[in-house]
N, CA, C and O of each residue as an XYZ file, in Angstrom:
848
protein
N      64.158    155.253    213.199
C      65.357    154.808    212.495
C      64.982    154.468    211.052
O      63.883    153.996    210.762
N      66.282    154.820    209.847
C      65.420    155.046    208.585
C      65.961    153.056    208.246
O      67.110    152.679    208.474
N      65.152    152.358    207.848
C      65.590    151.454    207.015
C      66.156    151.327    205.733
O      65.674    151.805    204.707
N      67.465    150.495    205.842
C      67.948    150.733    204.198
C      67.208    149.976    202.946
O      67.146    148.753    203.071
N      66.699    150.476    201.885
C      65.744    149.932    200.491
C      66.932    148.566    200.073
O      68.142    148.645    199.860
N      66.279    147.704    200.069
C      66.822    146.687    199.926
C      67.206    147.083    198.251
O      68.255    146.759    197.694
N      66.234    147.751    197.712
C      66.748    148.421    196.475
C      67.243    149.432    195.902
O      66.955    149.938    194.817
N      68.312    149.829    196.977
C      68.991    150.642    196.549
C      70.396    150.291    196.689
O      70.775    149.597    197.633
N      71.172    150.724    195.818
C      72.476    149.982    196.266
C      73.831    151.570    195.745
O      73.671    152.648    195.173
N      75.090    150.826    196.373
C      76.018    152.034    196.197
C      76.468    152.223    194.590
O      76.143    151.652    193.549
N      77.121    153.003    194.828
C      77.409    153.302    193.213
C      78.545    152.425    193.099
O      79.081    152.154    192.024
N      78.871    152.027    194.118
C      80.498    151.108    194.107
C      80.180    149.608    193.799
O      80.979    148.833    193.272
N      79.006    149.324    194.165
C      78.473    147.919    193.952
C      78.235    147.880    192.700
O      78.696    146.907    192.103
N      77.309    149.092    191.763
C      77.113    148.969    190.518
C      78.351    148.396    189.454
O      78.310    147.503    188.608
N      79.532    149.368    189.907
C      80.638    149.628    189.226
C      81.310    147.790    189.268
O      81.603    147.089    188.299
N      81.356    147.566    190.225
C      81.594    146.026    190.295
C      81.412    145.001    189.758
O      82.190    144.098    189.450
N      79.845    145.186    189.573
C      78.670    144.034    189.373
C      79.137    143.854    187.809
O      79.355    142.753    187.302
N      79.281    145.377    186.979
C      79.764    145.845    185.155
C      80.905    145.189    185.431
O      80.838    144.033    185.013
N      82.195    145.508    186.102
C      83.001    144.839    185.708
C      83.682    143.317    185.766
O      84.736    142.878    185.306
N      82.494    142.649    186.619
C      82.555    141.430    186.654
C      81.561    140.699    185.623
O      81.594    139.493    185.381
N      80.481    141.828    184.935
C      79.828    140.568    183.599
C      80.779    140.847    182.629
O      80.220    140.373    181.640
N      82.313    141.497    182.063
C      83.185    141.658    181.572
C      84.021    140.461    181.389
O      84.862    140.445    182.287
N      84.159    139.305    180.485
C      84.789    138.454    181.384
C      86.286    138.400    180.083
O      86.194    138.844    178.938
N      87.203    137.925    180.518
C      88.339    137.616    179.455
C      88.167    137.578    178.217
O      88.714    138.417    177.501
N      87.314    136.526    177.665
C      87.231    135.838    176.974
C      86.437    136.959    175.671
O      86.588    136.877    174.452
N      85.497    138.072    176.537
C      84.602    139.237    175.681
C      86.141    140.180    175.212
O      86.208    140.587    174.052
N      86.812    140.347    175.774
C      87.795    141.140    175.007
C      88.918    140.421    174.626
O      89.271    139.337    175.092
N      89.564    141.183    173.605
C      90.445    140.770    172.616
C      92.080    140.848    173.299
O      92.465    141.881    173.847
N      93.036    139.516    173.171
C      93.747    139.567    174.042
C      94.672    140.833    173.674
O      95.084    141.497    174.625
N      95.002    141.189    172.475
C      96.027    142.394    172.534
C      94.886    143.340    171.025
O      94.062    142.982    170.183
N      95.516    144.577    171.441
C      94.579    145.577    170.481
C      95.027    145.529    169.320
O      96.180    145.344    168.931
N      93.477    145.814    168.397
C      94.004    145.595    166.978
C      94.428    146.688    166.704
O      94.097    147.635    167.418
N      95.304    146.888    165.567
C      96.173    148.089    165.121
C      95.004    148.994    164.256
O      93.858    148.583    164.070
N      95.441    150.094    163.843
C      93.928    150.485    163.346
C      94.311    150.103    161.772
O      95.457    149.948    161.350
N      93.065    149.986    160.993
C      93.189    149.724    159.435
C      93.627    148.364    159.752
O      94.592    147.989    159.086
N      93.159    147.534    160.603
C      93.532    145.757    160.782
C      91.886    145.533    160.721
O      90.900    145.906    161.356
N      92.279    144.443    159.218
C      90.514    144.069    159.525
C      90.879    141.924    159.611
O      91.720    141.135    159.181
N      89.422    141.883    160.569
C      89.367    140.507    160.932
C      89.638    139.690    159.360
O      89.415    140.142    158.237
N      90.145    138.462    159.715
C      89.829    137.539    158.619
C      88.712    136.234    158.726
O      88.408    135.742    159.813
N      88.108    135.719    157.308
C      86.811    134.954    157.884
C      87.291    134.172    158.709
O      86.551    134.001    159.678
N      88.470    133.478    158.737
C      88.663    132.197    159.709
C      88.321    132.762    161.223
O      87.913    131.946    162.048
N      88.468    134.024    161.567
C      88.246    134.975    162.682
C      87.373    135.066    163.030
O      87.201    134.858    164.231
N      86.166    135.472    162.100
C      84.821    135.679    161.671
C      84.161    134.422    162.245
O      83.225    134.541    163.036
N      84.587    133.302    161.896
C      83.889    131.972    161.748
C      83.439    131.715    160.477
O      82.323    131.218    160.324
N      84.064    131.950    159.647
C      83.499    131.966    158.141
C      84.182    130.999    157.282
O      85.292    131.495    157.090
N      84.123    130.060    156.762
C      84.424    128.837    156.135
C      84.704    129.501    154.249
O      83.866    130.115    153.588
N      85.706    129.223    153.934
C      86.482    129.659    152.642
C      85.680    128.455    152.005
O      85.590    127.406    152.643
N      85.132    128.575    150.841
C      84.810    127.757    149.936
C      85.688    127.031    149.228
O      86.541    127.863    148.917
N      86.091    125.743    148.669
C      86.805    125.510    148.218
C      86.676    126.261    146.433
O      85.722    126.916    146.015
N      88.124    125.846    145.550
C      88.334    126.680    144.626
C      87.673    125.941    143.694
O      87.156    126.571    142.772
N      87.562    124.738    143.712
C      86.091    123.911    142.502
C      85.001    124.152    142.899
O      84.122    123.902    142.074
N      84.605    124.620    144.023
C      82.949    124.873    144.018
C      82.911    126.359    143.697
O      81.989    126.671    142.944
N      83.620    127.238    144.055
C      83.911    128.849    143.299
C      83.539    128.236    142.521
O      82.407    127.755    142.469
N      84.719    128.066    141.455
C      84.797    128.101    140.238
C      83.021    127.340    139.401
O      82.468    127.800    138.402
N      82.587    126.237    140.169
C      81.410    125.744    139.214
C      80.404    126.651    139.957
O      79.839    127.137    138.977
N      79.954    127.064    140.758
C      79.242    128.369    141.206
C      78.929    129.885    140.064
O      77.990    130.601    139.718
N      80.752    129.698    139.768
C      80.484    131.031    139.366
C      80.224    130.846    137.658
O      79.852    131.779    136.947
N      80.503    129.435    137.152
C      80.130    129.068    135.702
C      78.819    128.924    136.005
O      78.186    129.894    135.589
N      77.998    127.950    136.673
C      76.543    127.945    136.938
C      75.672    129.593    136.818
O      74.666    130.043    136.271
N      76.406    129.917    137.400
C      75.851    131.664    137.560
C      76.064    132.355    136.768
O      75.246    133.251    136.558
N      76.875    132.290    136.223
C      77.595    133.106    134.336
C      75.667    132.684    133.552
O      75.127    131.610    133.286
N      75.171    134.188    133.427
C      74.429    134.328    132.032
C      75.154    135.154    131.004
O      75.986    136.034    131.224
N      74.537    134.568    129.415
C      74.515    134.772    128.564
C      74.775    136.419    128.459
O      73.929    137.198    128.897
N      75.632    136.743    128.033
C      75.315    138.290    127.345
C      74.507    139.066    126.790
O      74.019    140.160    127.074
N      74.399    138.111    125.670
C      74.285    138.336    124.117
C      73.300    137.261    123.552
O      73.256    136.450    124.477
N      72.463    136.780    122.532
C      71.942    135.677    121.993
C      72.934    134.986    121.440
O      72.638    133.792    121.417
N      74.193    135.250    120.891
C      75.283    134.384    120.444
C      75.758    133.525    121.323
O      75.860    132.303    121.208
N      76.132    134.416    122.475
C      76.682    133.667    123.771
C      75.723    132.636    124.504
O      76.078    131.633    125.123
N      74.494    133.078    124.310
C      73.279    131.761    124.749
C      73.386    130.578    123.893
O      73.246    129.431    124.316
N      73.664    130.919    122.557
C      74.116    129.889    121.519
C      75.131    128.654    121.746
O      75.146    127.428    121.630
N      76.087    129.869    122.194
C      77.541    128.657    122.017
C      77.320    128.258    123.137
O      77.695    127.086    123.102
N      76.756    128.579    124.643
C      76.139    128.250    125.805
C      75.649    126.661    125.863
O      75.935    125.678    126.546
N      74.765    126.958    124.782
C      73.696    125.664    124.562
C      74.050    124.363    123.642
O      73.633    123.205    123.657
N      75.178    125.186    122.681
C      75.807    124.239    121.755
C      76.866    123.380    122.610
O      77.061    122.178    122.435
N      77.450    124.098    123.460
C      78.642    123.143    124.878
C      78.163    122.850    125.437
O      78.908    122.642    126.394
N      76.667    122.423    125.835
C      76.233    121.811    126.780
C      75.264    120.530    126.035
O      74.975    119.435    126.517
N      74.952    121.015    124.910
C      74.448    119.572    124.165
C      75.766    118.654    123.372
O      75.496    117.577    122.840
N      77.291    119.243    123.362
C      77.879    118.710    123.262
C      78.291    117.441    124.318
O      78.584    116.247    124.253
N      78.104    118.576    125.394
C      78.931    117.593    126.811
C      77.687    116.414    126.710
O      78.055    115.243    126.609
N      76.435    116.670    126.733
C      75.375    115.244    126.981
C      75.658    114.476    126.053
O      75.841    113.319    126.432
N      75.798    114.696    124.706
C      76.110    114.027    123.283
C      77.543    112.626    124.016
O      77.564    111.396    123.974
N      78.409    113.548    124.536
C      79.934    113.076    124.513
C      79.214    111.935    125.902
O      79.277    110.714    125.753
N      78.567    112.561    127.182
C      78.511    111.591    128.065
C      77.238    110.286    127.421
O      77.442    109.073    127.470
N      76.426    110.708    127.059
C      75.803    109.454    126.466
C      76.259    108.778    125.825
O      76.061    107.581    126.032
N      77.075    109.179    124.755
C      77.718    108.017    124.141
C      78.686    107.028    125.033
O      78.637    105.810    125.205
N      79.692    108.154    125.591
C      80.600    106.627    126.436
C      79.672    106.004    127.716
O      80.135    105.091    128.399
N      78.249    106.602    128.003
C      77.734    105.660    128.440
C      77.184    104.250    127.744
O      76.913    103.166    128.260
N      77.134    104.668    126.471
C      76.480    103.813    125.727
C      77.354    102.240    125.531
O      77.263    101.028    125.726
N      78.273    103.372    124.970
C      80.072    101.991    124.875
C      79.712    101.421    126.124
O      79.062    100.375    126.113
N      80.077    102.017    127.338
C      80.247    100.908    128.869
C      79.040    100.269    129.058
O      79.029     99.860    130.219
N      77.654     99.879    128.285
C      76.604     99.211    128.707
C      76.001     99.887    129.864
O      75.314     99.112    130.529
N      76.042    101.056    130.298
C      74.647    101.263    131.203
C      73.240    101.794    130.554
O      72.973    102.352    129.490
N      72.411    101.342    131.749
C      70.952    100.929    130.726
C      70.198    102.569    130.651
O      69.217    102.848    129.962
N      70.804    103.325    131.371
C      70.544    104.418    131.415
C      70.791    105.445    129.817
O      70.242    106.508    129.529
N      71.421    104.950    129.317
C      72.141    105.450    127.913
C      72.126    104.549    126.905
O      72.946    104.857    126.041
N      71.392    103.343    126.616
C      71.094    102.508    125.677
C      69.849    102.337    125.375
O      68.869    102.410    126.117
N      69.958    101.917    123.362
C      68.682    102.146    122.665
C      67.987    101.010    123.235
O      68.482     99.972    123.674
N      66.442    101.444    123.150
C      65.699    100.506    123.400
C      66.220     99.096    123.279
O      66.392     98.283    124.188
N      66.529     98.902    121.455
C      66.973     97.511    121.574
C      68.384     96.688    122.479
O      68.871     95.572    122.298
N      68.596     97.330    123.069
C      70.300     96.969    123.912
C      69.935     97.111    125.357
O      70.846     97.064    126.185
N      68.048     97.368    125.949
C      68.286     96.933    127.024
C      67.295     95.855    127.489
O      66.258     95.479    126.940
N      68.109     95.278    129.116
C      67.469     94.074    129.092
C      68.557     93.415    129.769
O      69.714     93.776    129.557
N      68.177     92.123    130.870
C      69.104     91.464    131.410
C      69.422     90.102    129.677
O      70.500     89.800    129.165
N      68.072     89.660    129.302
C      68.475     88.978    127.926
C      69.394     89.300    127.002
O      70.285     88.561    126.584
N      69.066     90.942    126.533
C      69.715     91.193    125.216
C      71.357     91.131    126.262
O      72.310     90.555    125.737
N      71.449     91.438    126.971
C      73.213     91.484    127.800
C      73.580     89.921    127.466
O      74.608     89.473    126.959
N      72.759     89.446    127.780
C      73.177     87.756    127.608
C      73.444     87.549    126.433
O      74.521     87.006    126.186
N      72.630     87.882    125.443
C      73.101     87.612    123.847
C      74.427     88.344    123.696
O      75.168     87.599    123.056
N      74.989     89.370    123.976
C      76.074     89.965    123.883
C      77.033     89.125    124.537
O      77.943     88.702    123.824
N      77.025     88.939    125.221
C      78.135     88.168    126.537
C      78.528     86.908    125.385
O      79.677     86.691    125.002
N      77.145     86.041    124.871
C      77.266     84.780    123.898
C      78.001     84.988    122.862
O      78.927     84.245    122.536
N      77.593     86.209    122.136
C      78.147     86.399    120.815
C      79.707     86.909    120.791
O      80.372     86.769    119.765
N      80.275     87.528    122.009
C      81.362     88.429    122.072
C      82.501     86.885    122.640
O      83.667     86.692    122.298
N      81.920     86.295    123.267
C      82.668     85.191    124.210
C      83.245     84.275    122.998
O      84.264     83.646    123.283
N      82.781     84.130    121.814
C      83.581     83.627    120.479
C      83.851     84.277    119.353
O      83.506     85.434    119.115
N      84.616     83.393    118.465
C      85.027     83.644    117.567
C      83.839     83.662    116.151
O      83.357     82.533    116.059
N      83.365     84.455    115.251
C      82.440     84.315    114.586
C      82.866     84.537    113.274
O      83.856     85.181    112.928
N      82.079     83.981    112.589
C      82.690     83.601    111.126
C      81.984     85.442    110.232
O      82.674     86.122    109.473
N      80.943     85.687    110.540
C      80.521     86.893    110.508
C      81.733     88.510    110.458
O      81.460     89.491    109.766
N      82.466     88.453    110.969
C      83.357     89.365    111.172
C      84.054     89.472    110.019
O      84.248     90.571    109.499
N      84.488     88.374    109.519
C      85.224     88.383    108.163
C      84.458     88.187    106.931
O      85.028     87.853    105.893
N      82.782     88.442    107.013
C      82.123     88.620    105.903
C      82.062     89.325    104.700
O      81.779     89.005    103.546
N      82.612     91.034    105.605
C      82.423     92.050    104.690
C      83.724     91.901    103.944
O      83.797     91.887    102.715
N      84.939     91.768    104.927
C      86.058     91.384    103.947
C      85.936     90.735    103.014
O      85.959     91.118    101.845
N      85.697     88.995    103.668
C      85.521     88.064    102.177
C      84.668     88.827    101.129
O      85.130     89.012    100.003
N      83.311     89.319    101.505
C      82.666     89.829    100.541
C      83.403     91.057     99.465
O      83.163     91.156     98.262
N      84.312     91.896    100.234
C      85.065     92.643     99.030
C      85.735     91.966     98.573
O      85.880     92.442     97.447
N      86.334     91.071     98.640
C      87.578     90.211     98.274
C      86.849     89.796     97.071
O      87.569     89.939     96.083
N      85.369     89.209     96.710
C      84.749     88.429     95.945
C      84.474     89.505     94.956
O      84.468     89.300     93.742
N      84.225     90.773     95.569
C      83.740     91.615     94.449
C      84.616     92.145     93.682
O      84.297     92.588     92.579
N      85.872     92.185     94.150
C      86.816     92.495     93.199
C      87.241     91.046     92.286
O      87.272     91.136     91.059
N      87.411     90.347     92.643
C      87.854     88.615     92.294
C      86.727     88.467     91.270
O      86.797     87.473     90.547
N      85.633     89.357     91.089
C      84.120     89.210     90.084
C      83.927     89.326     89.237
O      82.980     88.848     88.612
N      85.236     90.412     88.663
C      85.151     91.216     87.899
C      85.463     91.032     86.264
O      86.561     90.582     85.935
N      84.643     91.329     85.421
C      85.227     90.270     84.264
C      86.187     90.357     83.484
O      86.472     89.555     82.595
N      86.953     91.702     83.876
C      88.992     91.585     83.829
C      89.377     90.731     84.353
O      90.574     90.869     84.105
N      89.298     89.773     85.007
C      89.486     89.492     86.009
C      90.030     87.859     85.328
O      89.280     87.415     84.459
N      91.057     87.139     85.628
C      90.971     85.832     85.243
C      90.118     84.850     85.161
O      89.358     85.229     86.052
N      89.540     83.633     84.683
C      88.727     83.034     84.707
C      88.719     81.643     86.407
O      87.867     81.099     87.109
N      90.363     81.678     86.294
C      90.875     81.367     87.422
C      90.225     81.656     88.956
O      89.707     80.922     89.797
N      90.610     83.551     88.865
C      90.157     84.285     89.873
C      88.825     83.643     90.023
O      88.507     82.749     90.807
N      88.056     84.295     89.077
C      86.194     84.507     89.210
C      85.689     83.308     89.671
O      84.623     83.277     90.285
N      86.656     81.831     89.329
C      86.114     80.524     90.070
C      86.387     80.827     91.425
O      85.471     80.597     92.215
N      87.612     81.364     91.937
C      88.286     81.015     93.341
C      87.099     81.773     94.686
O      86.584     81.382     95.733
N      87.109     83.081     93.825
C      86.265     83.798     93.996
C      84.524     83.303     94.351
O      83.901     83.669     95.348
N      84.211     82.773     93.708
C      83.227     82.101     93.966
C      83.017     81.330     94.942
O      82.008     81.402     95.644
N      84.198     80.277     95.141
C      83.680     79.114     95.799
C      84.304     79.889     97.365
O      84.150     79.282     98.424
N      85.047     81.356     97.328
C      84.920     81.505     98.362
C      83.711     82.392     99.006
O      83.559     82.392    100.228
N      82.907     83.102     98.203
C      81.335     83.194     98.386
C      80.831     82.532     98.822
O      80.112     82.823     99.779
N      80.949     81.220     98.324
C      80.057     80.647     98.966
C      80.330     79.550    100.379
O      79.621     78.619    100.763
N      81.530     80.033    100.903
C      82.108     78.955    101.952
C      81.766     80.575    102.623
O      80.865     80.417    103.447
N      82.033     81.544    102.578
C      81.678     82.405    103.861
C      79.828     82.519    103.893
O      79.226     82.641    104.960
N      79.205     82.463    102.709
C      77.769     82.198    103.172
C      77.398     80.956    103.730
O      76.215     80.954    104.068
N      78.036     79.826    103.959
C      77.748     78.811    104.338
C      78.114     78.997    105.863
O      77.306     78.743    106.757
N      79.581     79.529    106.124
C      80.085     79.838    107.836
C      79.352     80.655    108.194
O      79.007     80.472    109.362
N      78.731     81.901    107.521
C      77.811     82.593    108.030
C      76.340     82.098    108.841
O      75.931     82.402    109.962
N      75.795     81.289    107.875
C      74.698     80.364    108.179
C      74.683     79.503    109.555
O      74.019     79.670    110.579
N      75.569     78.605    109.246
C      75.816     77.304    110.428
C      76.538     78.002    112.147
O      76.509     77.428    113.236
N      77.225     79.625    111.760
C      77.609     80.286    113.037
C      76.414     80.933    113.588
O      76.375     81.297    114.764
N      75.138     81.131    112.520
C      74.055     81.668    113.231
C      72.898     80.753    113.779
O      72.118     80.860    114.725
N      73.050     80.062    113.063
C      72.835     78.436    113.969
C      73.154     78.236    115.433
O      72.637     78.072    116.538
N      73.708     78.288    115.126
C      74.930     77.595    116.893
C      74.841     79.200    117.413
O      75.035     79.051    118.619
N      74.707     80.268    117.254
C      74.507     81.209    118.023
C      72.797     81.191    118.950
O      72.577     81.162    120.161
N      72.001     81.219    117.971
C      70.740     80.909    117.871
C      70.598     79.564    119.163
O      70.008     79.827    120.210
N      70.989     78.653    119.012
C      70.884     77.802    119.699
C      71.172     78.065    121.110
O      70.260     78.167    121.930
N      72.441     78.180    121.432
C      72.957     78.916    122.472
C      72.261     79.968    122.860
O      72.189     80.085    124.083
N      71.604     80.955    122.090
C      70.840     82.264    123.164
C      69.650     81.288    123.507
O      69.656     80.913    124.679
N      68.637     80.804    122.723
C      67.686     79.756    123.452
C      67.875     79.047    124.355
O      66.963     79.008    125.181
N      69.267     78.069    124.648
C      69.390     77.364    125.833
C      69.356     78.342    127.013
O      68.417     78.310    127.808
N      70.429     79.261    127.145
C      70.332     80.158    128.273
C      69.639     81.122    128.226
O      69.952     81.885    129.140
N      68.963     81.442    127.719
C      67.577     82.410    128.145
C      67.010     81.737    128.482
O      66.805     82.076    129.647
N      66.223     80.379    128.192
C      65.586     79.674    128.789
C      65.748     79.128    130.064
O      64.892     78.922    130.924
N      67.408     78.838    130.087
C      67.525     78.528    131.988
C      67.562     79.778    132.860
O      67.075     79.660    133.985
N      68.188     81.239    132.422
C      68.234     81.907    133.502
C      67.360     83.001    133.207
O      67.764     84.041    133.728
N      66.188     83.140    132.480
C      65.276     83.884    132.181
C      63.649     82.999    131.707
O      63.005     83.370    130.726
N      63.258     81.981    132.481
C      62.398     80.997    132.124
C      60.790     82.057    131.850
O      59.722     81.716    131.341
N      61.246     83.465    132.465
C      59.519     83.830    132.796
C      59.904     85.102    131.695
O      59.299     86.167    131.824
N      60.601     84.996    130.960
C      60.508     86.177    129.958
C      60.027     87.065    128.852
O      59.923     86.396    127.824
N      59.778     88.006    128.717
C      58.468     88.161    127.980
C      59.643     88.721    126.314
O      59.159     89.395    125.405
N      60.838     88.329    126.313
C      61.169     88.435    125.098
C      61.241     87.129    124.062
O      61.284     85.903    124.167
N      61.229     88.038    123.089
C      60.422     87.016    121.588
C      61.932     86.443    121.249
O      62.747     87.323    120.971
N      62.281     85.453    121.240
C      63.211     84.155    120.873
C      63.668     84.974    119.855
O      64.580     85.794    119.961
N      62.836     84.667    118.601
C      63.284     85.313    117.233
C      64.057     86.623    116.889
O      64.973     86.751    116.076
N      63.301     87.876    117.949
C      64.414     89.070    118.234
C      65.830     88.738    118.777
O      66.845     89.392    118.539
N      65.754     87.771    119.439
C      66.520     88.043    120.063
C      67.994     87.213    119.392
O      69.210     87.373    119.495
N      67.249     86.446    118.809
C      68.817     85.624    117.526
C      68.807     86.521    116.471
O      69.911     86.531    115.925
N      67.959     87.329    115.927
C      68.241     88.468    115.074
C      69.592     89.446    115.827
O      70.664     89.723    115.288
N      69.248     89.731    116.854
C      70.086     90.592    117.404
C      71.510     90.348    117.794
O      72.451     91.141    117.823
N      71.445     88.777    118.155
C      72.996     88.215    118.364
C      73.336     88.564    117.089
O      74.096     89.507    116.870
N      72.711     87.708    115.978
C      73.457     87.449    114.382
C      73.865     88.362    113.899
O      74.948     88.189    113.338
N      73.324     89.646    113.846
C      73.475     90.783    113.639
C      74.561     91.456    114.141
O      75.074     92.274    113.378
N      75.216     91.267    115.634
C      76.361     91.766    116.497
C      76.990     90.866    116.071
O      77.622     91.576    115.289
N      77.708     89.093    115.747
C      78.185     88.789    115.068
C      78.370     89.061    113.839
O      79.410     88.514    113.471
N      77.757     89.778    112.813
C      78.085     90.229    111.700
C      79.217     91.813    111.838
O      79.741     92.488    110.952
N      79.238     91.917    113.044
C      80.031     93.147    113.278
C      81.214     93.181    113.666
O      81.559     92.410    114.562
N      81.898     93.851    113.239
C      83.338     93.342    113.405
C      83.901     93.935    115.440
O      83.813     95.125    115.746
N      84.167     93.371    115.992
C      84.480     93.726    117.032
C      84.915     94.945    117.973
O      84.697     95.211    119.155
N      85.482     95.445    117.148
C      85.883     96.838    117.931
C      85.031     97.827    117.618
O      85.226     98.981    117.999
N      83.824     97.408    116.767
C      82.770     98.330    116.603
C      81.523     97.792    117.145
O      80.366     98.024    116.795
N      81.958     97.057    118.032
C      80.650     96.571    118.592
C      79.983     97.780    119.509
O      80.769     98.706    119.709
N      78.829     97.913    120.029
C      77.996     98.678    120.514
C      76.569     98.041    121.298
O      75.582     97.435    120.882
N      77.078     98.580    122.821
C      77.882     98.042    123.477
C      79.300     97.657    123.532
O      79.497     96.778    122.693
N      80.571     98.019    124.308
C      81.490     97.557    123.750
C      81.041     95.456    124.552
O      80.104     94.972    125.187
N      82.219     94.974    124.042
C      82.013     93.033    124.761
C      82.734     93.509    126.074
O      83.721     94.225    126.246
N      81.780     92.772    127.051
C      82.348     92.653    128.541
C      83.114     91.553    128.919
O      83.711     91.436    129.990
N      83.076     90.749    128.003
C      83.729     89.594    128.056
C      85.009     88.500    127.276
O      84.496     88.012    126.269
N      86.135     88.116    127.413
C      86.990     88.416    126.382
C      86.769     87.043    125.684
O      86.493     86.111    126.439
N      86.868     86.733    124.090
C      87.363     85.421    123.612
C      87.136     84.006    124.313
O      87.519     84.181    125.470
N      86.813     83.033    124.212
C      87.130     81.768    125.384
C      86.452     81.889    126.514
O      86.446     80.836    127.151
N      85.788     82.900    127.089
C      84.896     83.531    128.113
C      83.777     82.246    128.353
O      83.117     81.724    127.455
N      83.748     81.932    129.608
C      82.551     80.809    129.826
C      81.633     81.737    130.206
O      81.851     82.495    131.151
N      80.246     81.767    129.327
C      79.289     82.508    129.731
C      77.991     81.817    130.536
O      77.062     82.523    130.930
């Protein structure tokens, strides 16, 4: 009697076995039309958004020409020019000159901006005197003139005083281990008091009346 090969099988079993590793999910529920092509969402393919295109494809833009490398390089030392500076205005230390950084020199700013300073109205008074100087000028004027010379060099003086004083007290309490020089550092207030406010640099973080 012949035994059946455990390895051999019908052609009907084959046919079976194929159409059961077939499963739903491998074919497509209705047929595509012809000239129908998939889309990425189909694909599994993720659409980039239209700001990363777009800075992709500026990042990737070379130069033509040596002109075009030019104006290339000239808009891009513009843009650092433009962001350093308004970093500079908002006080981060990342974009300020040597002399403007520092938890101290911030403190002298905070002191000097938090009042009123006789400094601001120097350069004025001072034109005021130079025209008032002049020896067209009445004899009247050239006195008035004078004695107001010398009342804004005097407010000048006694406000850098009392500035001076004030950056020493508090540097000394909340900076006791500091390795900055006293003397810079009332140069540097007196100096931002001599400036008229809206040109300060640094802009003031702090308004008028401000308890610092």
């Amino acid at each position: 009697m012949r035994v059946p090969s455990m390895f051999r099988r019908k052609s009907a079993d084959l046919v079976a076995d194929a159409s059961a590793e077939v499963t739903p999910a491998d074919e497509p529920a209705t047929p595509a039309p012809r000239g129908y092509t998939p889309s990425k969402r189909e694909l599994g393919k993720q659409t980039p958004k239209r700001s990363s295109v777009q800075r992709r494809r500026v990042a990737e833009k070379a130069p033509e020409n040596r002109r075009e490398a030019y104006r290339q390089l000239r808009d891009r030392q513009r843009a650092e020019r433009a962001e350093a500076t308004a970093g500079m205005k908002a006080g981060d230390e990342r974009y300020l000159l040597p002399r403007d950084r520092g938890p101290e020199r911030s403190l002298v700013r905070d002191v000097v901006d938090s009042r009123r300073t006789v400094g601001t109205y120097f350069f004025g008074g001072a034109l005021v005197v130079l025209i008032g100087s002049q020896p067209m000028m009445p004899k009247v004027v050239q006195l008035g003139t004078n004695i107001l010379w010398v009342i804004l060099a005097a407010g000048v003086v006694i406000d850098s005083i009392l500035i001076a004083r004030k950056v020493k007290r508090l540097v000394r309490e909340r900076f006791p281990k500091s390795d900055q020089r006293l003397g810079s550092l009332y140069l540097y207030g007196i100096m931002r008091g001599l400036t008229f406010r809206r040109m300060r640099i640094p802009k003031p973080k702090v308004e008028i009346g401000a308890q610092v």
